[in-house]
DSSP file (Angstrom, degrees, kcal/mol; ACC not computed):
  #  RESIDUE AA STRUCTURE BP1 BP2  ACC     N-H-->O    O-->H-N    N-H-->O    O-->H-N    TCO  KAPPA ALPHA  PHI   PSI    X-CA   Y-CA   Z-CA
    1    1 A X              0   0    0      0, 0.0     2,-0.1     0, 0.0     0, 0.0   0.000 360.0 360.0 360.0 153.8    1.0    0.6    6.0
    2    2 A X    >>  -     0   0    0      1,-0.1     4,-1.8     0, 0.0     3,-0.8  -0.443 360.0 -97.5-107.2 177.2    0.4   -2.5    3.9
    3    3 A X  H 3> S+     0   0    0      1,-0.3     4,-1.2     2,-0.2     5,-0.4   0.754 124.4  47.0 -60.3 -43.7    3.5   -3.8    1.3
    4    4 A X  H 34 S+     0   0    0      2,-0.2    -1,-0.3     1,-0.1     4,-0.1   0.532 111.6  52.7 -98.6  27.6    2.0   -2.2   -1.8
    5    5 A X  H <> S+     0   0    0     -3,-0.8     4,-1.5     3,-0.2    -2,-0.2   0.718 110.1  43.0 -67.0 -58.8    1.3    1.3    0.0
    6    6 A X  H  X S+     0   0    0     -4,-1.8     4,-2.3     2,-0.2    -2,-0.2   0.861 115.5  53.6 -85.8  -9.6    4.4    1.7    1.2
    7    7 A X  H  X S+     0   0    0     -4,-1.2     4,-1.2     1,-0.2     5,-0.2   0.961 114.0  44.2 -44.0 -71.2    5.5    0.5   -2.5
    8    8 A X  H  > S+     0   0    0     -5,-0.4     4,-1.6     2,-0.2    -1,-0.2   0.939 114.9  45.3 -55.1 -37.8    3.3    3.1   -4.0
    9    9 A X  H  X S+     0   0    0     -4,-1.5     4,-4.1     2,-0.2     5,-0.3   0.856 112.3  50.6 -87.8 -26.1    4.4    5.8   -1.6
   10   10 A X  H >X S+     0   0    0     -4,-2.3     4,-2.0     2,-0.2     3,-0.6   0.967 113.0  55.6 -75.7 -70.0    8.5    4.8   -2.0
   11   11 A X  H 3X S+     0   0    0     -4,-1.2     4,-1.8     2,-0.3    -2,-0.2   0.616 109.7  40.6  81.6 -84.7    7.5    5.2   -5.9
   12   12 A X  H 3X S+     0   0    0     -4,-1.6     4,-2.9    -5,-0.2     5,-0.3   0.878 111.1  56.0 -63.3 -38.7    6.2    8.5   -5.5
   13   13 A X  H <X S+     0   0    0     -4,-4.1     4,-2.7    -3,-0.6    -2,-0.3   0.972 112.8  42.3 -60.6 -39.9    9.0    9.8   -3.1
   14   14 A X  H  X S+     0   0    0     -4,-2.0     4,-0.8    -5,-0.3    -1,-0.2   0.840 107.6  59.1 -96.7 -11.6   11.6    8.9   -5.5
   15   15 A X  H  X S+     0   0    0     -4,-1.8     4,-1.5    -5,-0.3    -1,-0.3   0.813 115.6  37.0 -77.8 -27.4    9.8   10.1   -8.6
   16   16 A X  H  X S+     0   0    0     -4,-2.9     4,-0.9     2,-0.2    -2,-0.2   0.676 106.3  60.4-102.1   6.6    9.7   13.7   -6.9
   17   17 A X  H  < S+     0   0    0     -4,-2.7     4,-0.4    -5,-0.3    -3,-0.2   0.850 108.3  50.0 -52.7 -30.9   12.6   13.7   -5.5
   18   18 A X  H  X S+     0   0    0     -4,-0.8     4,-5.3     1,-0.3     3,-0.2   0.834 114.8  37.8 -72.6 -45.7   13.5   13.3   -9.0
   19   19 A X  H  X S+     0   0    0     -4,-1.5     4,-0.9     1,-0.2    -1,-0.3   0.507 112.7  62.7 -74.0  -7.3   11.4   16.2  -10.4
   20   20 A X  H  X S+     0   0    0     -4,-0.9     4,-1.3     3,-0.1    -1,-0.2   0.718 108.8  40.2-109.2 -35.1   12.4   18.3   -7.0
   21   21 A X  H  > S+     0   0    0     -4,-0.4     4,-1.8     2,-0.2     5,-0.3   0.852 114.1  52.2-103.3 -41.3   16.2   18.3   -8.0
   22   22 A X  H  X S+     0   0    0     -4,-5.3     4,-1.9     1,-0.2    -3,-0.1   0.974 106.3  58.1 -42.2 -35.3   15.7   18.9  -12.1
   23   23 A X  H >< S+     0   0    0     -4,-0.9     3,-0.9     2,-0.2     5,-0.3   0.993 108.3  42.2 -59.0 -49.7   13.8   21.6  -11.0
   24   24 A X  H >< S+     0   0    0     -4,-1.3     3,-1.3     1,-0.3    -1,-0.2   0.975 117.7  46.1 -49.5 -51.8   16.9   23.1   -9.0
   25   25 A X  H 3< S+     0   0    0     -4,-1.8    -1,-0.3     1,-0.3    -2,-0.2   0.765  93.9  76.6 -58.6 -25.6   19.1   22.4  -11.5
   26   26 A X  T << S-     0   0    0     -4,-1.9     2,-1.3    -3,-0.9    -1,-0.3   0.178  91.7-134.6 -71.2   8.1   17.0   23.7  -14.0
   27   27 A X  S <  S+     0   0    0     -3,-1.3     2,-0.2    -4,-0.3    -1,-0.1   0.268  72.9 101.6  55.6 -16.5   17.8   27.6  -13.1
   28   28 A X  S    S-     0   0    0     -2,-1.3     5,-0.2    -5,-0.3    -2,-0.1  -0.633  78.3-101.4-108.0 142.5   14.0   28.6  -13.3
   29   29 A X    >>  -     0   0    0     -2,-0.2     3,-4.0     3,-0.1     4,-2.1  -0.197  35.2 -97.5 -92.3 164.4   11.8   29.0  -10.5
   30   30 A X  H >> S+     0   0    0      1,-0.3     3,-3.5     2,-0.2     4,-1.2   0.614 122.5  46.0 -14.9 -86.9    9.3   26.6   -9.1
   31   31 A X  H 3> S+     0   0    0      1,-0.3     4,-1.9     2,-0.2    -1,-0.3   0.646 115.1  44.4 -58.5 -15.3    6.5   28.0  -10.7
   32   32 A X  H <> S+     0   0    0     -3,-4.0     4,-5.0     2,-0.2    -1,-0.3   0.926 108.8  55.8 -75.4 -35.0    8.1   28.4  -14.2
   33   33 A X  H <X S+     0   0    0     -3,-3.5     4,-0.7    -4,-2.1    -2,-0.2   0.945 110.8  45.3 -77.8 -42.4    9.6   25.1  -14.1
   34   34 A X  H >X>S+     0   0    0     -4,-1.2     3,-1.5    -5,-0.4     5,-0.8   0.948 108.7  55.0 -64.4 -32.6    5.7   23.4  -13.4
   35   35 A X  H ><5S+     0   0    0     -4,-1.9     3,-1.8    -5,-0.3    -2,-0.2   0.996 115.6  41.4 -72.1 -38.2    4.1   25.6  -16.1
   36   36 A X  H 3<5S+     0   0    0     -4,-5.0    -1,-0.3    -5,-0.3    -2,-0.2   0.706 124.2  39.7 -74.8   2.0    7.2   23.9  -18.6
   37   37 A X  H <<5S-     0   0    0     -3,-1.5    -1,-0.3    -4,-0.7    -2,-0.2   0.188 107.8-117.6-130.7  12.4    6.7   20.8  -17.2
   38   38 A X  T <<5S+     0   0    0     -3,-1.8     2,-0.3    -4,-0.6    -3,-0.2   0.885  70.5 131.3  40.0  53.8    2.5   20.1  -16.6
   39   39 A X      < -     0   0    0     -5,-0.8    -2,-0.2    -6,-0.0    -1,-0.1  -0.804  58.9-127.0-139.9 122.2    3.1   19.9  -12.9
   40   40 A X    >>  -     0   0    0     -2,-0.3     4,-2.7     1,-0.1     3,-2.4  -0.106  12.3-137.6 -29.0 114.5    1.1   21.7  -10.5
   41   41 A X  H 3> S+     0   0    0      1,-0.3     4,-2.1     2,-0.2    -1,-0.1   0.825 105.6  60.1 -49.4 -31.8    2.9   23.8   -8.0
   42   42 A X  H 3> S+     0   0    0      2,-0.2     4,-1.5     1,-0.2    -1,-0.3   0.681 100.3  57.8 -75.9  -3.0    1.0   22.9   -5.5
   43   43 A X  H <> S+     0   0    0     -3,-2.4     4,-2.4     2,-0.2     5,-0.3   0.880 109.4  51.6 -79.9 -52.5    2.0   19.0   -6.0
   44   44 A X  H  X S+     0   0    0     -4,-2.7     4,-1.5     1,-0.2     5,-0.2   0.941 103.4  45.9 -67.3 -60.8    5.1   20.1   -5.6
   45   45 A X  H >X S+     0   0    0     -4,-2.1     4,-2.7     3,-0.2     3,-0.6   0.828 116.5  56.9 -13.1 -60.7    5.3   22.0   -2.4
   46   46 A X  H 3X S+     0   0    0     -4,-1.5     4,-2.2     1,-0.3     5,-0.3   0.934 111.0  34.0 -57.9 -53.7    3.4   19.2   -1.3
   47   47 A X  H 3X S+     0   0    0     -4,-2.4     4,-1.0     2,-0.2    -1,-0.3   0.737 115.9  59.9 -68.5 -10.2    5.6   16.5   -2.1
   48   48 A X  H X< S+     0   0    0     -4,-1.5     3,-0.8    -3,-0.6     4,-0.3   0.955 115.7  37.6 -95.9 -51.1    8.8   19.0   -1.3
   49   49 A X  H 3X S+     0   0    0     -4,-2.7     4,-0.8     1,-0.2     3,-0.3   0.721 112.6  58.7 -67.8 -18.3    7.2   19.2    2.2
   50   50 A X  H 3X S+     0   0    0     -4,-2.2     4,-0.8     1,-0.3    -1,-0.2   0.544 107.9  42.0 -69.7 -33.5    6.2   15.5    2.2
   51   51 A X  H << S+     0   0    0     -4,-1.0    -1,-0.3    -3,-0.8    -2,-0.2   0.283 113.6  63.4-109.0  16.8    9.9   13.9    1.7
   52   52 A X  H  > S+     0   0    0     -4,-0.3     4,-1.3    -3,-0.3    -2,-0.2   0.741 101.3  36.4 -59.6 -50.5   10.8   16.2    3.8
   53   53 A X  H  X S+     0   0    0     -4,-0.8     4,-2.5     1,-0.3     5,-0.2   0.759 110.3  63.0 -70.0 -34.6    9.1   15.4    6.7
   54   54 A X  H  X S+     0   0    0     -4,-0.8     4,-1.1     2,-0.2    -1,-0.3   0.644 110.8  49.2 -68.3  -7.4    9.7   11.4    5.8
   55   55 A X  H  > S+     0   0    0      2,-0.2     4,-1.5     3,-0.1    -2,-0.2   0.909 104.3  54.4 -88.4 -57.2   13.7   12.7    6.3
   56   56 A X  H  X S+     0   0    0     -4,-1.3     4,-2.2     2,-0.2    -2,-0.2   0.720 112.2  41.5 -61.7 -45.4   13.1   14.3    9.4
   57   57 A X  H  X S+     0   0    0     -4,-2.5     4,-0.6     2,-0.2    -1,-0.2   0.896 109.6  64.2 -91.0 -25.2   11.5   11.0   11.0
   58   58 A X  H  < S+     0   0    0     -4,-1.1     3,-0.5    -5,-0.2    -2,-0.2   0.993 115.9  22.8 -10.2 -95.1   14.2    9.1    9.4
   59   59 A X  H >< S+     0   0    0     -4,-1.5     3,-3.5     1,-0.2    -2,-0.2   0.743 101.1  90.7 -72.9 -20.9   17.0   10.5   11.2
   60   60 A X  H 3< S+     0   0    0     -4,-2.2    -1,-0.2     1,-0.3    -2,-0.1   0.859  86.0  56.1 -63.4 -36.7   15.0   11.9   14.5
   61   61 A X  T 3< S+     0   0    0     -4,-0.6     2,-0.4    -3,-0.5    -1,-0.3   0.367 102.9  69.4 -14.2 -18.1   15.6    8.7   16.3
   62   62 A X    <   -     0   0    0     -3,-3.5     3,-0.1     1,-0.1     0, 0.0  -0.865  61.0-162.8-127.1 148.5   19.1    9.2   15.8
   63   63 A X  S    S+     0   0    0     -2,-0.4     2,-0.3     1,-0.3    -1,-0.1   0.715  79.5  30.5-112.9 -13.7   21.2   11.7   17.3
   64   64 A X        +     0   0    0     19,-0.2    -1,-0.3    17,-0.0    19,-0.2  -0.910  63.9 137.9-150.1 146.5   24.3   11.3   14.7
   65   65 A X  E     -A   82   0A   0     17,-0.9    17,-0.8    -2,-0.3     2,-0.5  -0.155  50.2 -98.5-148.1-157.0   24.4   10.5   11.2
   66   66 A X  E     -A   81   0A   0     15,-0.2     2,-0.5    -2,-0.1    15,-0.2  -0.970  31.6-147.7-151.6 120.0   26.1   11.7    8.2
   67   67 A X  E     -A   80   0A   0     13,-1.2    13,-1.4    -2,-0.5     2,-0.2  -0.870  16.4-127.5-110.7 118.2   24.3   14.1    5.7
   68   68 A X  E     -A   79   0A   0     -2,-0.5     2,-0.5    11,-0.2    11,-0.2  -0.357  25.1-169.3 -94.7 149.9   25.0   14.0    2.5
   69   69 A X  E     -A   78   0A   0      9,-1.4     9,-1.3    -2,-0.2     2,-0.3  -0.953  18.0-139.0-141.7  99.9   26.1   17.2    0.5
   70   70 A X        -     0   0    0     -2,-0.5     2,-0.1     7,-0.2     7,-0.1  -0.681  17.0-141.3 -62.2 120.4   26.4   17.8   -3.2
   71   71 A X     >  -     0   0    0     -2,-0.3     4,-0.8     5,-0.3     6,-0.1  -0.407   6.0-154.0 -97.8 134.6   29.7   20.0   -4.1
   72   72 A X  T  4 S+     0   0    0     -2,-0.1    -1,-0.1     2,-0.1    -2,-0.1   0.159  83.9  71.5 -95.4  30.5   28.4   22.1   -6.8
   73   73 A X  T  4 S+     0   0    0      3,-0.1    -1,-0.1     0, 0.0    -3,-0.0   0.853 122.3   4.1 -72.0 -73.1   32.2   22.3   -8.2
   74   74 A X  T  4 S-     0   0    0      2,-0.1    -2,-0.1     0, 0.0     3,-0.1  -0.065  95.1-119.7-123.3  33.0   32.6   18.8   -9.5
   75   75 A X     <  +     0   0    0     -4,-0.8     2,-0.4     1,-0.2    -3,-0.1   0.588  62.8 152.8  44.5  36.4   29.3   17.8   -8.8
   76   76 A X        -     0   0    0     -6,-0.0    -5,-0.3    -7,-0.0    -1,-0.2  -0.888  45.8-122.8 -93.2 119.5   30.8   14.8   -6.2
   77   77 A X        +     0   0    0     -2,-0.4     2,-0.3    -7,-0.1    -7,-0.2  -0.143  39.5 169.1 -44.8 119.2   28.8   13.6   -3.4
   78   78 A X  E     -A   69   0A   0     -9,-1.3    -9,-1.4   -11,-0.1     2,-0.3  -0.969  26.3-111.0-161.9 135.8   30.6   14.0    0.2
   79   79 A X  E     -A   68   0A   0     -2,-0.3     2,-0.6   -11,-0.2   -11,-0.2  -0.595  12.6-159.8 -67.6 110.6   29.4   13.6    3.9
   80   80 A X  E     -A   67   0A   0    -13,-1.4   -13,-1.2    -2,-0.3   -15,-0.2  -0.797  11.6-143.0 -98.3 100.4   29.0   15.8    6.2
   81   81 A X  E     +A   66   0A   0     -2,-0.6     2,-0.3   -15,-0.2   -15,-0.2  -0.176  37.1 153.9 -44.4 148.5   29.0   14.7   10.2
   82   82 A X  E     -A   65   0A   0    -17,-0.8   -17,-0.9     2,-0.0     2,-0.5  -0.912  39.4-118.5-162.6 167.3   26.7   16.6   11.9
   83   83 A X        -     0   0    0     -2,-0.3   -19,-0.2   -19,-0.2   -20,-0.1  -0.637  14.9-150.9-115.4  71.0   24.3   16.3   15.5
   84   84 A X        +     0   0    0     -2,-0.5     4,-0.1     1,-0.1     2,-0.1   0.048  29.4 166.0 -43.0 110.6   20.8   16.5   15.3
   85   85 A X        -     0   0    0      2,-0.3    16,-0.1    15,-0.1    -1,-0.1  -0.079  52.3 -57.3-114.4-112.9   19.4   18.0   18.7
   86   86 A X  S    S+     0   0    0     14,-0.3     2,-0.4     1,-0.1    15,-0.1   0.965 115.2  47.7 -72.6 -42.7   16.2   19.3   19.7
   87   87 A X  E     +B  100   0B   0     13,-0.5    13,-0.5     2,-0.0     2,-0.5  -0.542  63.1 176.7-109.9 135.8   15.4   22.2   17.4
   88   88 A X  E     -B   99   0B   0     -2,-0.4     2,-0.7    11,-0.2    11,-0.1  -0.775  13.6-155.1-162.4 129.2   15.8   21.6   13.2
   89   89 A X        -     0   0    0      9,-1.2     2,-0.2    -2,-0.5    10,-0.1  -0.658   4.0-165.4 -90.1  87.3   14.9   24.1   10.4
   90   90 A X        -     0   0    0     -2,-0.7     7,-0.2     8,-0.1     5,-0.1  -0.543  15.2-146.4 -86.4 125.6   14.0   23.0    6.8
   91   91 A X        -     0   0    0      5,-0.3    -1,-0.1     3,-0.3     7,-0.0  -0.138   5.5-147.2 -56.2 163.1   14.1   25.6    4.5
   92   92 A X  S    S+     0   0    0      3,-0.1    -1,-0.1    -2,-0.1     3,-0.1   0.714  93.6  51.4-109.9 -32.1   11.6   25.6    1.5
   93   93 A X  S    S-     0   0    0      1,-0.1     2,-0.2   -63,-0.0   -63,-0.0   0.872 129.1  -3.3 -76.0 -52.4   13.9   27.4   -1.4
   94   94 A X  S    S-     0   0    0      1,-0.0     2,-1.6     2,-0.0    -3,-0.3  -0.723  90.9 -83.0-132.1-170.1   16.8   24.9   -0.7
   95   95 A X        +     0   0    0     -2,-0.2     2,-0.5    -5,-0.1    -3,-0.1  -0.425  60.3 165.6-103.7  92.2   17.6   22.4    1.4
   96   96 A X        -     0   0    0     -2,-1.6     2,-0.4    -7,-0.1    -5,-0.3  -0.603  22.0-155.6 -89.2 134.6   18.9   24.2    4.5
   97   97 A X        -     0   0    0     -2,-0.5     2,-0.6    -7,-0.2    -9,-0.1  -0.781   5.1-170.2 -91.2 153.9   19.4   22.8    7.9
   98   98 A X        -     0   0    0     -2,-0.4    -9,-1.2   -11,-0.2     2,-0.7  -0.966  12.5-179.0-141.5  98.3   19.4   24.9   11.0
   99   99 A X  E     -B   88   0B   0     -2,-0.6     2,-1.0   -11,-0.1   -11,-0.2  -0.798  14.0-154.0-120.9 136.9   20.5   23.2   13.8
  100  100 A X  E      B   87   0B   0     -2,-0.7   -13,-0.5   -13,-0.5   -14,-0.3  -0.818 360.0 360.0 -89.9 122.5   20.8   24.5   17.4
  101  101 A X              0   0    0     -2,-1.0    -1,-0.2   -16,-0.1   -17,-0.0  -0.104 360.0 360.0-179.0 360.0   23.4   23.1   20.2
């Protein structure tokens, strides 16, 4: 991928990442939250499955990392070790991990 590609694609990731966590926060489900917001559900799915996958090849190379975990209490950011092995599950409602070993 050429220098403005992956510019353009880093670009997009971090503009729905953006729009992928108002929506959570926003109490309303997917599809309500595109109709108030003129974005197509299916953009979203896509992109929610799209940074997903770019996460997942991120870290498969690696077998331990630190995963970072918002405390919905006082809404401070804190790490969680954990050990990626063979099998890992991404949820679609939230972001769940599944990991087996």
């Amino acid at each position: 991928m050429d220098k403005l590609a992956t510019a353009s694609h880093q670009y997009k990731v971090e503009l729905w990442t953006d729009r992928i966590k108002q929506c959570r926060a926003s109490g309303m489900s997917v599809r309500a939250w595109c109709d108030y917001n003129n974005v197509s559900d299916k953009s979203y799915y896509y992109w929610l499955r799209k940074i997903r996958l770019d996460v997942f090849e991120k870290f498969s190379d690696t077998k331990d990392y630190s995963l970072p975990i918002e405390a919905k209490s006082n809404s401070s950011m804190v790490f969680a070790p954990i050990q990626l092995n063979n099998t890992t599950v991404i949820a679609d409602t939230a972001i769940v991990l599944t990991i087996n070993g």
